[in-house]
C-alpha positions in Angstrom: -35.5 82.5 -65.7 -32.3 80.8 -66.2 -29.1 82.5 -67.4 -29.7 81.7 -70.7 -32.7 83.4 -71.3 -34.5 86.8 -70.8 -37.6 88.5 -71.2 -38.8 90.3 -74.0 -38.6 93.5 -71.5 -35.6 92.7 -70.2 -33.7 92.6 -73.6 -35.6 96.3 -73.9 -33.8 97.8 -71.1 -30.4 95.6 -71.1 -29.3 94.6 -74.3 -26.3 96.0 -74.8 -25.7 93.6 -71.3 -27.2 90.9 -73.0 -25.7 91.2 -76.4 -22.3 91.4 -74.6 -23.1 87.7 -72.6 -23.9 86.2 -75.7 -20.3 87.5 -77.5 -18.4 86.2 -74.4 -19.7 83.3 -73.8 -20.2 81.9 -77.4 -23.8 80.5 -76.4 -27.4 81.1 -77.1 -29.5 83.5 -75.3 -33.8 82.6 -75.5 -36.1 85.5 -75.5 -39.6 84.8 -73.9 -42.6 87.3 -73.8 -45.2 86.3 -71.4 -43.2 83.4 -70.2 -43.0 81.5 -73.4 -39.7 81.2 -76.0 -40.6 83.5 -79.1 -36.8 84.2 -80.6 -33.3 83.3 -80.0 -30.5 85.6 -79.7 -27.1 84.0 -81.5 -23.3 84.1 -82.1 -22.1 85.2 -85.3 -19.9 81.8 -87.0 -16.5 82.6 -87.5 -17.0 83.0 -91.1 -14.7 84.6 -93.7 -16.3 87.8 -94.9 -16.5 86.9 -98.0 -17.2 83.9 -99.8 -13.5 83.6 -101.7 -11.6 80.9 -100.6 -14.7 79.5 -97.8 -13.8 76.2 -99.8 -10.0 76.3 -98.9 -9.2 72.6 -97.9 -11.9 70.8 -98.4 -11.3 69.3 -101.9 -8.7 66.6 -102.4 -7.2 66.7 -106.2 -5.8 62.6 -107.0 -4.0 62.9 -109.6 -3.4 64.6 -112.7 -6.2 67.5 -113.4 -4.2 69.3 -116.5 -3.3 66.2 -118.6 -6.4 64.4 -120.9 -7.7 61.4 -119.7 -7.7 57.8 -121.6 -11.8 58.3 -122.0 -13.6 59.5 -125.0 -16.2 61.5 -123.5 -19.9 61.2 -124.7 -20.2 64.3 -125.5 -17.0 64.5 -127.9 -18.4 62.1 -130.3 
C-alpha cells in the first residue's frame, strides 16, 4: 500500500503512528480492509471553536445601514 493508506489492522496496532502522519502532514490517510477503501482518516479544518464571529469578513456593508431608505416598503402600507 502506498503511504497514504493503511489497513484496517494496521490502524489497530499503529494509530497513534498514523493519527500523528495525518496531523503533520495535513493530508488524508485511506483505510482498506481486505484490500478495498472502506473509510478515510482526516485533518480537523482550522475552524474557530465556536461559531461567533465564523462570518468575520465576508459581508461587505455599501452604504448607510442605520439611516431609512427613500422606499416605502410593502409591508408598511
Amino acid at each position: 500500500m502506498d503511504k497514504n493508506s493503511v489497513t484496517a489492522s494496521e490502524l489497530k496496532t499503529k494509530s497513534g503512528q498514523v493519527l500523528e502522519r495525518v496531523v503533520q502532514s495535513r493530508t488524508a490517510v485511506t483505510i482498506t480492509k481486505r484490500g478495498r477503501p472502506v473509510a478515510r482518516l482526516v485533518p480537523v479544518d482550522d475552524a474557530p471553536a465556536t461559531l461567533f464571529g465564523i462570518l468575520r469578513g465576508s459581508v461587505t456593508i455599501l452604504g448607510d445601514i442605520v439611516e431609512p431608505i427613500d422606499v416605502t416598503w410593502e409591508a408598511t402600507r
